[in-house]
SEDONU-88350 format. One record per residue (C-alpha): residue number from 1; residue in three letters; x, y, z. Coordinates in steps of 0.25 Angstrom, whole numbers, m for minus. Example, Ala and Ser with C-alpha at 12.3 -4.5 7.8 and 13.67 -1.06 7.14 Angstrom:
<nodes>
   seq   type    east   north      up
     1    Ala      49     m18      31
     2    Ser      55      m4      29
</nodes>
This chain:
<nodes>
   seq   type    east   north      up
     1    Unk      88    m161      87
     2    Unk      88    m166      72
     3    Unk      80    m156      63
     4    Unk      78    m160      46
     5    Unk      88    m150      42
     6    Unk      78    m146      29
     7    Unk      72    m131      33
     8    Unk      57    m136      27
     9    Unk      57    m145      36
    10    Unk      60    m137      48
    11    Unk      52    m125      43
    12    Unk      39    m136      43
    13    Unk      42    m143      57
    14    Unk      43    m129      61
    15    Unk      31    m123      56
    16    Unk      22    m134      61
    17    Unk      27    m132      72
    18    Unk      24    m117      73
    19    Unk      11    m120      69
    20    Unk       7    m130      79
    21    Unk       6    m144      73
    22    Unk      10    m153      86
    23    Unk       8    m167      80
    24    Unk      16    m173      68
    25    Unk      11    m187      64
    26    Unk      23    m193      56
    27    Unk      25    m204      47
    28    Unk      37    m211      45
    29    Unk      47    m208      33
    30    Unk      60    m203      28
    31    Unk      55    m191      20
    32    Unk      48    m185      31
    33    Unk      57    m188      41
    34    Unk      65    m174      42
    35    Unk      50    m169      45
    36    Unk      47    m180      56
    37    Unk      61    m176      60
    38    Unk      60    m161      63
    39    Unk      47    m163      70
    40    Unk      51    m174      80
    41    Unk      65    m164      83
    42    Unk      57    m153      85
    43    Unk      49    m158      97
    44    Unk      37    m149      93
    45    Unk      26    m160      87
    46    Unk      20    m173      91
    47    Unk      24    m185      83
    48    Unk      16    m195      79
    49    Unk      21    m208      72
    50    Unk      13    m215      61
    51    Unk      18    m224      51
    52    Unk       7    m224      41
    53    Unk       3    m210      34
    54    Unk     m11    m215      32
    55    Unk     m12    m218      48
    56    Unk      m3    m205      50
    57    Unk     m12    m195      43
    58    Unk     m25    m201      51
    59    Unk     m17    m198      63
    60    Unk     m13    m185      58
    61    Unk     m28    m183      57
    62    Unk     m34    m188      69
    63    Unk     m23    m180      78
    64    Unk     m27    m167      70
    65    Unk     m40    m170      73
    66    Unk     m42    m173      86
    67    Unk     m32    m161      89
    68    Unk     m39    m151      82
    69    Unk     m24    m146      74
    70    Unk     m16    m149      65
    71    Unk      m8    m160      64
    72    Unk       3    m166      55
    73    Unk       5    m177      47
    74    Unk      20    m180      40
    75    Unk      25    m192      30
    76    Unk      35    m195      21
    77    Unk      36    m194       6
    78    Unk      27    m203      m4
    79    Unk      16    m210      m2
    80    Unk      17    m207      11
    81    Unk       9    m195      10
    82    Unk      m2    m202       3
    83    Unk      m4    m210      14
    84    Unk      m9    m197      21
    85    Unk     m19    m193       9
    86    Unk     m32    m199      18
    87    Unk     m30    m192      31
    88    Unk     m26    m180      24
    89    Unk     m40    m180      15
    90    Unk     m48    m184      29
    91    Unk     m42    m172      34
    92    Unk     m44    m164      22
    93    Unk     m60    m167      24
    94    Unk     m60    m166      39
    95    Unk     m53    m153      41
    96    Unk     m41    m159      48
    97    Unk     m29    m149      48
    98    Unk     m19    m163      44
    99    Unk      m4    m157      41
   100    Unk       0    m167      32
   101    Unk      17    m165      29
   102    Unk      23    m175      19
   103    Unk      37    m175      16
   104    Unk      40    m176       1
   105    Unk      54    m180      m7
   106    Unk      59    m169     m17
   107    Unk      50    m165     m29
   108    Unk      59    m170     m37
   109    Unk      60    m182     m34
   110    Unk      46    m184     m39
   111    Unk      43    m196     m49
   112    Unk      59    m200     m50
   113    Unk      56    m211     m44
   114    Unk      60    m209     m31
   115    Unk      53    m217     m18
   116    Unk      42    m210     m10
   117    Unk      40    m198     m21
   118    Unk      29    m194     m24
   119    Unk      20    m182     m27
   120    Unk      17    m176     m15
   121    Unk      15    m161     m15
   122    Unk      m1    m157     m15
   123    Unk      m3    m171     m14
   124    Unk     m16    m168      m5
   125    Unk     m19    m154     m13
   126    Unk     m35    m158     m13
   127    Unk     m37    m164       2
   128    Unk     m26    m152      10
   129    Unk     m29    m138      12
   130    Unk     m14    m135      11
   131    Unk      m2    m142       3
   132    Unk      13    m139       5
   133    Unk      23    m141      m3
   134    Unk      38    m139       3
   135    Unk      50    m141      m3
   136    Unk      63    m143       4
   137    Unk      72    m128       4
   138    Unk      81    m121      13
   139    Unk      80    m108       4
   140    Unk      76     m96      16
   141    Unk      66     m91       8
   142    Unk      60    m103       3
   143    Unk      59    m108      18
   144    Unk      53     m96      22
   145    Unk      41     m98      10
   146    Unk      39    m111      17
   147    Unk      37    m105      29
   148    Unk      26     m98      23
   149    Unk      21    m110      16
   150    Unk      19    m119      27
   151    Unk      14    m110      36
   152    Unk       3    m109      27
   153    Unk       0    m124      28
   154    Unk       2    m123      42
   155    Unk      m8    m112      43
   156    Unk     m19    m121      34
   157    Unk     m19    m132      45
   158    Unk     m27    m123      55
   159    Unk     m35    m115      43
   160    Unk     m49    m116      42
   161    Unk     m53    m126      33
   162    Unk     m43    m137      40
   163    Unk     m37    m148      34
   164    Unk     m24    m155      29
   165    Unk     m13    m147      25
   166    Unk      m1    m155      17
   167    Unk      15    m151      19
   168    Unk      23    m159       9
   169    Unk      38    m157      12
   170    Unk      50    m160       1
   171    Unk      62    m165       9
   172    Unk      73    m169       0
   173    Unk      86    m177       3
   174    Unk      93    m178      12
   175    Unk      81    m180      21
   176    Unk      87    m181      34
   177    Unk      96    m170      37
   178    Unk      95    m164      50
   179    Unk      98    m150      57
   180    Unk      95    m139      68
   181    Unk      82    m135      68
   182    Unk      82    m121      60
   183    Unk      67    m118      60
   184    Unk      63    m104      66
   185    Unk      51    m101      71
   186    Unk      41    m101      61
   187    Unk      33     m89      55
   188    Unk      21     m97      58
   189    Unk       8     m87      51
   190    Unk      m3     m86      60
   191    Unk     m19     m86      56
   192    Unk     m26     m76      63
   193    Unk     m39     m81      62
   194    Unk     m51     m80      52
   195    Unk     m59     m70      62
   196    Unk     m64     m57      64
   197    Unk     m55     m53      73
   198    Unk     m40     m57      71
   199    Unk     m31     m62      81
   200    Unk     m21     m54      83
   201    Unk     m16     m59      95
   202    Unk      m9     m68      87
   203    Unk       1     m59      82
   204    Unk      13     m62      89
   205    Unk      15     m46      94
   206    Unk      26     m46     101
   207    Unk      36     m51      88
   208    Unk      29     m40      80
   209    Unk      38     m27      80
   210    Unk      25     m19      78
   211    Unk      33      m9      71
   212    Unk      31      m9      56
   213    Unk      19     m13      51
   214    Unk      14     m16      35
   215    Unk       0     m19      29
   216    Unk       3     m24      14
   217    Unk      m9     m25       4
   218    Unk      m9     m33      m6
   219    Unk     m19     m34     m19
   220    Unk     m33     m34     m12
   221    Unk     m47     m29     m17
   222    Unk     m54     m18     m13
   223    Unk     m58     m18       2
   224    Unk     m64      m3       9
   225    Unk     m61      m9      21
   226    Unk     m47     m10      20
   227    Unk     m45       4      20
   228    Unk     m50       3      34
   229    Unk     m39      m7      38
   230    Unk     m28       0      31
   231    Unk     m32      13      41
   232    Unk     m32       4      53
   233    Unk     m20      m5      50
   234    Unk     m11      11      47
   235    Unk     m17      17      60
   236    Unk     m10       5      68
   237    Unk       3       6      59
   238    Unk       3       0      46
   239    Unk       9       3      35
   240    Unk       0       0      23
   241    Unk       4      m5       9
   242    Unk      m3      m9      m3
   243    Unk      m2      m7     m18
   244    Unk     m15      m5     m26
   245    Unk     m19     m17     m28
   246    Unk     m25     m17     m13
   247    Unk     m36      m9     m20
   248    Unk     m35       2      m7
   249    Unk     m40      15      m8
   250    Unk     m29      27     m11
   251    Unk     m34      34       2
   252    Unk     m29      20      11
   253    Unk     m14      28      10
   254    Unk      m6      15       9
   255    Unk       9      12       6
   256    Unk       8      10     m11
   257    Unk      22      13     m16
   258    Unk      28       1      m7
   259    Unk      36      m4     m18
   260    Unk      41      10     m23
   261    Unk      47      12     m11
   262    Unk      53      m2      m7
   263    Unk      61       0     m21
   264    Unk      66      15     m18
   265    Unk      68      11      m4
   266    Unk      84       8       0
   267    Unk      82      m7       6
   268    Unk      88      m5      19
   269    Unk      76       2      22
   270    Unk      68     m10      21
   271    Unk      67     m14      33
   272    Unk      61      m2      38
   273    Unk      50      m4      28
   274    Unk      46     m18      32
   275    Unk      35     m22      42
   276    Unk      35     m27      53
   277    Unk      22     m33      54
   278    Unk      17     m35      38
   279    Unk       2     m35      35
   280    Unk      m4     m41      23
   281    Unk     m18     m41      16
   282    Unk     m22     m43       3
   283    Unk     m15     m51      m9
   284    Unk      m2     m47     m18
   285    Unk       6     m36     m17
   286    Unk      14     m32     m30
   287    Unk      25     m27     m24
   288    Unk      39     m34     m23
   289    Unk      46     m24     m15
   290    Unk      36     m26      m4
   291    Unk      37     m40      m6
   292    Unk      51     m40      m4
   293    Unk      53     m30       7
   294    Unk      43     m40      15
   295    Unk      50     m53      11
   296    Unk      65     m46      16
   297    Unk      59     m39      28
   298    Unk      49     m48      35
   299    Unk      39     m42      44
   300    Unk      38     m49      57
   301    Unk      24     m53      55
   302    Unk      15     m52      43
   303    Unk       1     m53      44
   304    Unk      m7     m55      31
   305    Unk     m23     m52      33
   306    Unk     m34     m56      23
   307    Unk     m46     m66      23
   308    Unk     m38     m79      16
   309    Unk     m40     m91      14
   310    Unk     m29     m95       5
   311    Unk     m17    m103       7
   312    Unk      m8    m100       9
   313    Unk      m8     m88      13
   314    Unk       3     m79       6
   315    Unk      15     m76      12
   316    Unk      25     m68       3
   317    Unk      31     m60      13
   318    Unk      34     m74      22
   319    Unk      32     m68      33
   320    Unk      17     m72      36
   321    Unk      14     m72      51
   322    Unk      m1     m68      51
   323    Unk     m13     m72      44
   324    Unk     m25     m63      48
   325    Unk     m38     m69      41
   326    Unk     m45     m55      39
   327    Unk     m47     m46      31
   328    Unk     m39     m34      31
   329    Unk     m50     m26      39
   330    Unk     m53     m35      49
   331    Unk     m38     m35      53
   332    Unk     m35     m20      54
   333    Unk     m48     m19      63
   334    Unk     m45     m31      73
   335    Unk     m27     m28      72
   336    Unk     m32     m11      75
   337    Unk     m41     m18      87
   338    Unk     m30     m27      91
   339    Unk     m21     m17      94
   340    Unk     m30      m7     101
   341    Unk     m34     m19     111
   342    Unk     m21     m21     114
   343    Unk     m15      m8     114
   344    Unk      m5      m8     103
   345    Unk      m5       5      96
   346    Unk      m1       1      82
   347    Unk       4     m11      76
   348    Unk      15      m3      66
   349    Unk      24      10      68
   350    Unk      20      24      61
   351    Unk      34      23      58
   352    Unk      33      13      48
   353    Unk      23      18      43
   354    Unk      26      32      41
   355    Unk      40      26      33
   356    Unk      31      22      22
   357    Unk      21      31      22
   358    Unk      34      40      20
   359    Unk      38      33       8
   360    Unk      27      31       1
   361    Unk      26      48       0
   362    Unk      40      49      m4
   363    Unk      37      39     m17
   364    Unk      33      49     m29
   365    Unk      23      45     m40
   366    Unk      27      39     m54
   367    Unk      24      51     m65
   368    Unk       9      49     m71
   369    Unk      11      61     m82
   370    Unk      14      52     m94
   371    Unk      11      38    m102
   372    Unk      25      37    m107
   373    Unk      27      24     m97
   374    Unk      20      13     m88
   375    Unk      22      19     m76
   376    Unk      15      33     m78
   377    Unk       4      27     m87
   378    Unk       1      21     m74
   379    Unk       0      32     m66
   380    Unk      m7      40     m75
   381    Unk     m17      29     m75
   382    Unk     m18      26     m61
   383    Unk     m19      42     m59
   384    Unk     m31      43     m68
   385    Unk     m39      30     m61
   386    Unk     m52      33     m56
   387    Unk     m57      29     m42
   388    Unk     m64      16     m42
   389    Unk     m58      11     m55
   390    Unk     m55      m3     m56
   391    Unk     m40      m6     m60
   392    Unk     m32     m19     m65
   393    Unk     m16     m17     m65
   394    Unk      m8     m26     m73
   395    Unk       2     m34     m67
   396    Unk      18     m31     m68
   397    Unk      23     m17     m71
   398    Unk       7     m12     m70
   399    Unk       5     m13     m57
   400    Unk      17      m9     m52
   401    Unk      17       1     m59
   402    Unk       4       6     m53
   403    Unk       8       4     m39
   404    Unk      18      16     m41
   405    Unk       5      25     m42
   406    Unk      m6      29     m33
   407    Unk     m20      27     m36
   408    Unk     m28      40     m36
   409    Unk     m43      33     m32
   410    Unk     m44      18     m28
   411    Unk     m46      10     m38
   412    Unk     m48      m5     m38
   413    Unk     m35     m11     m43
   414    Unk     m34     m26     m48
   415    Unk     m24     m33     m52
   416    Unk     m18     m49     m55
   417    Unk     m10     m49     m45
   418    Unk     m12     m63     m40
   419    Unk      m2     m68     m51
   420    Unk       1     m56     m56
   421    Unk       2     m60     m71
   422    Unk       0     m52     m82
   423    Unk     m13     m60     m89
   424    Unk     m27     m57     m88
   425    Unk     m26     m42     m83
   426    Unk     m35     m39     m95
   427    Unk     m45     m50     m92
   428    Unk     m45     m45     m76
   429    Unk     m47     m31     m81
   430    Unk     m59     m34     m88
   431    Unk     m64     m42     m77
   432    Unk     m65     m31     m70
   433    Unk     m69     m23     m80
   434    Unk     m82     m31     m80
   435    Unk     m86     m33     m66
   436    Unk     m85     m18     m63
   437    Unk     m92      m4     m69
   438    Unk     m80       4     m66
   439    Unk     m68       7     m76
   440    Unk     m58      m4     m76
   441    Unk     m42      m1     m79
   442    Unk     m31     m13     m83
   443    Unk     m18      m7     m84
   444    Unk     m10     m16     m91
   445    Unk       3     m19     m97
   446    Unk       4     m23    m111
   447    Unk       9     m38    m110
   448    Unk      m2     m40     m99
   449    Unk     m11     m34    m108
   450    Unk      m8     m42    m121
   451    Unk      m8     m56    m112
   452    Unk     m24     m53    m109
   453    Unk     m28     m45    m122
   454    Unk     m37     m57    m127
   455    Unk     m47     m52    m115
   456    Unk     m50     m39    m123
   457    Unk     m57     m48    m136
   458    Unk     m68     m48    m124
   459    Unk     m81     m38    m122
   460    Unk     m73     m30    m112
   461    Unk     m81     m21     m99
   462    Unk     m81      m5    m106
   463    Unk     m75      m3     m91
   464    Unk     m60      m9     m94
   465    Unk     m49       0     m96
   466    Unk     m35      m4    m101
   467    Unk     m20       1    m100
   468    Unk     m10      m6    m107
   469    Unk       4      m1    m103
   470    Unk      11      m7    m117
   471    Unk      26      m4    m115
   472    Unk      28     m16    m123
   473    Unk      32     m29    m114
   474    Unk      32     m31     m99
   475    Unk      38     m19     m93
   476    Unk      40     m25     m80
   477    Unk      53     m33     m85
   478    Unk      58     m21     m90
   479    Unk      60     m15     m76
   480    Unk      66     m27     m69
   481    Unk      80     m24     m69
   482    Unk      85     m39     m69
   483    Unk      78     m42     m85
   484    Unk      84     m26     m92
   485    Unk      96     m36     m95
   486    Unk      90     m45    m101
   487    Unk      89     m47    m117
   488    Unk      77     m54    m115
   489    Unk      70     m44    m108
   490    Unk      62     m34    m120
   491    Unk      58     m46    m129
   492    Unk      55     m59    m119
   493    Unk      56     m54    m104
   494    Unk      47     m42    m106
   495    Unk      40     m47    m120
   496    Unk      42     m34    m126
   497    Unk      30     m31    m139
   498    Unk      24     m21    m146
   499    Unk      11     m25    m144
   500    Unk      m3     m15    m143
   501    Unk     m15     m18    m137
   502    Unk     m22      m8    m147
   503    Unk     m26     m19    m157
   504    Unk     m32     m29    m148
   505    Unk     m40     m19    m139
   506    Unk     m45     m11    m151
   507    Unk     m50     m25    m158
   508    Unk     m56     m26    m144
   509    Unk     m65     m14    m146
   510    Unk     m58      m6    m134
   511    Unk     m55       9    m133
   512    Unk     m39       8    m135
   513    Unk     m30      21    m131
   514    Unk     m16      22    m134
   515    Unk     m11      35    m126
   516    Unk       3      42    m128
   517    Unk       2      53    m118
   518    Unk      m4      53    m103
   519    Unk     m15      63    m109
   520    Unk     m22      53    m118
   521    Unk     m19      41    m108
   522    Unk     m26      50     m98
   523    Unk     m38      53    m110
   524    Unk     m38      39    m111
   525    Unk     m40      36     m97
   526    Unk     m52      46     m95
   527    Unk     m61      42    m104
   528    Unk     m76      43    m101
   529    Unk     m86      33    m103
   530    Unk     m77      24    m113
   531    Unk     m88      12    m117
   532    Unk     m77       1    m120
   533    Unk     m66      m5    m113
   534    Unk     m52       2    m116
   535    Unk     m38      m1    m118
   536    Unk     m25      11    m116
   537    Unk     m14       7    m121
   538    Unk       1      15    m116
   539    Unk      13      12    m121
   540    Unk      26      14    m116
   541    Unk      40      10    m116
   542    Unk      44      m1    m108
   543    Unk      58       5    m104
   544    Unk      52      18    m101
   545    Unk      41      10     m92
   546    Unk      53       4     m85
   547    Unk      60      19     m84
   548    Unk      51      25     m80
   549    Unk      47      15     m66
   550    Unk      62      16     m64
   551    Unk      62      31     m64
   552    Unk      51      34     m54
   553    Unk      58      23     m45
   554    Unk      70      31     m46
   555    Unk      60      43     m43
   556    Unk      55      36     m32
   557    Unk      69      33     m24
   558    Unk      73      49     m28
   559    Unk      61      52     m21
   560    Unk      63      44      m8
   561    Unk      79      47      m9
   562    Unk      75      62      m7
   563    Unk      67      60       4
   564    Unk      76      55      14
   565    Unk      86      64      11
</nodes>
């Protein structure tokens, strides 16, 4: 047999495969050739010949139709695929899951007057419910991406609203090499449907080892109910980790200090701390370490819970095997029922469990006893937070800073992680601030707090507290060992000043403190019935700040050392 020898093009014969397309209407051409190529080999899809791409995507149409499934439509580069523009917008109106798969010349070539070029990519943005865009690579990790990617498309064919969906695929020169057929069984990710009671069945139990199980929790708003579903899904076995910004309560006992320990932790222990079966709920999740740990180890399956409609649907582990469309709740009670029906005892082992749980009691707690650096003006802060307070963390050294302390009472904690920049945390505060009666905290670093100061010329909520950490310049570049060598680093990398807020927040009519010990940051923070907005302002030394998150890592690995031995 003779396969396109290009990986893309494997990996997408493949996959739609996988995912059950059986007819392929093809038009002819030279472009898309390697595509009509690979598809014909295989043996796996009815073929049906049209010459013109006007007639061809009506057929496309009409067999989708009468079939009640998706069905593919594929032509060459050009005008080609305009030709496919009234079939594609009758489908976009009727509801009629058309797959529409262009082939397309190197971006490059674009308006250098080469013959059947022209803009392709998103060329249907407004009348498809999915657009692709795939560029020709044979990188691991890139193939592994589009994986990701196209199974996403894939998946929107049979979602709810139905329509066309647009895959439009670079194949440079030369066009027509050929090879053996490379492709492995795809990780085809599986809907488990929109209903109240999910089907597990679909879970293909017998390739799931069963042994270590993980729920991760990304940034989530407050739910009480998901207390309840982290007691059921650690009864059947899970480990459960978050990081404060999934707003649970301190008594839910969860993993906090993940990425403490994946840094302290010797890397051949690793793969004893990777799942097996990897759960997922809720938004981002700060942490690197985990990130990477889950990227180097990948679970055998990874199911990701949540009531979304967005595509496509995140993927940063690429491992996605499972979409349960749910709420976290809903799937701890029917996964808990699930198993009792069918007389499995737990999905994961206590083992696993007890292995974190163990850590996470060895990891000592930054000091809290002084101001004289970011790190325990933190925890100080944090210690001293009041139950119900509402709390906005700054991004970069803020909130990873913050991650290495427990919270005391729960407190509703915010934060922009969605791009994770360092503008508007100010104005988000003060949002807040005016849709709530209780006290609002922003702690803040300096740069992020001179980027948004312009918001404190407003009438600000009596309700809004702020902390500025001022060491002077972003303190995160400081601690990245790659930039200390650099000349660049103190005056252009890490934009180092010697700016106050004191001026502008005084001109803004706001109490303004300027503690030098933890006492008068402690008095500062205890103040009864203040009638305006505030602003506390702690400055430290940038080196010292990154000194002193050195040291209690080294405090931290001292700590786990001595207790294996």
């Amino acid at each position: 047999m003779s396969f396109s020898a290009k990986p893309h093009v494997q990996l997408l014969i493949g996959l739609l495969r996988d995912y059950n397309i059986q007819h392929l209407v093809v038009c002819p051409g030279s472009r898309n050739s390697p595509i009509i190529e690979t598809a014909y080999e295989l043996q796996a899809f009815h073929l049906h010949s049209v010459v013109d791409e006007r007639s061809a995507g009506y057929v496309t149409l009409g067999l989708s139709e009468v079939l009640n499934q998706p069905v593919a439509v594929c032509c060459t580069s050009g005008t080609a695929l305009h030709n496919l523009g009234s079939s594609i917008a009758e489908a976009y109106f009727r509801r009629i899951p058309l797959l529409v798969i262009s082939a397309d010349r190197p971006s490059r070539e674009l308006f250098q007057l080469d013959g059947q070029t022209i803009p392709q990519t998103n060329i249907f943005r407004r009348i498809t419910l999915h657009s692709l865009d795939v560029e020709e690579t044979y990188n691991d990790d890139d193939l592994g991406a589009l994986a990701r990617d196209l199974s996403m498309a894939l998946l929107s064919l049979s979602q709810l609203p139905k329509g066309p969906v647009h895959i439009n695929i670079h194949i440079q020169d030369p066009v027509h090499e050929s090879g053996d057929w490379l492709y492995q069984t795809g990780r085809r990710v599986r809907r488990v449907g929109r209903s109240i009671n999910p089907r597990f069945e679909e879970v293909n139990w017998e390739s799931l080892p069963r042994k270590r199980v993980m729920l991760l929790l990304g940034q989530e708003g407050f739910d009480p109910n998901t207390s309840l579903a982290i007691r059921r899904l650690k009864s059947l076995g899970c480990v459960v980790l978050a990081e404060h910004t999934a707003n649970l309560k301190p008594e839910d006992d969860v993993i906090k200090f993940f990425d403490t320990i994946l840094y302290v932790t010797d890397k051949k222990e690793f793969p004893s701390l990777a799942p097996d079966l990897l759960i997922t709920a809720g938004g981002h999740i700060i942490s690197k370490r985990i990130k990477q740990l889950l990227r180097q180890y990948k679970p055998c399956e990874h199911w990701h819970v949540g009531i979304d409609s967005s595509t496509p649907i995140p993927d940063p582990y690429l491992s996605l095997t499972h979409i349960f469309d749910v709420d976290l709740p809903t799937f701890a009670i029917s996964l808990e029922q699930y198993l009792r029906e069918n007389s499995i005892p737990s999905l994961g082992s206590e083992e696993y469990l007890q292995k974190w749980e163990g850590l996470q009691l060895q990891v000592p707690m930054p000091p809290i006893n002084n101001i004289k650096n970011g790190l325990s003006a933190i925890g100080l802060f944090l210690s001293r937070c009041k139950a119900g307070n509402h709390l906005l963390l700054g991004n970069s050294s803020i909130i990873r800073l913050a991650q290495l302390y427990p919270l005391p009472f729960f407190c509703h904690i915010y934060a922009n992680r969605g791009t994770s920049g360092i503008d508007g945390l100010l104005s988000t505060a003060v949002g807040i601030a005016l849709g709530t009666a209780e006290e609002v905290w922003a702690i803040v670093g300096d740069l992020s707090a001179f980027y948004d100061m312009n918001i404190l010329r407003h009438d600000l909520p009596s309700n809004l507290r702020i902390i500025v950490l001022n060491n002077g310049g972003g303190g995160i570049f400081f601690q990245l060992p790659s930039l200390q060598d650099k000349s660049s680093l103190k005056q252009y990398i890490g934009a180092s000043h010697s700016c106050s807020m004191q001026g502008w927040a005084e001109e803004a009519g706001l109490d303004y403190f300027q503690p030098q010990t933890a006492q008068q940051f402690l008095k500062a923070l205890d103040r009864k019935h203040p009638t305006k907005a505030s602003l506390i302002e702690i400055f430290t030394d940038i080196r010292k700040d990154t000194e002193a998150i050195q040291d209690y890592r080294a405090h931290v690995f001292d700590a786990l050392k001595q207790t294996k031995s």
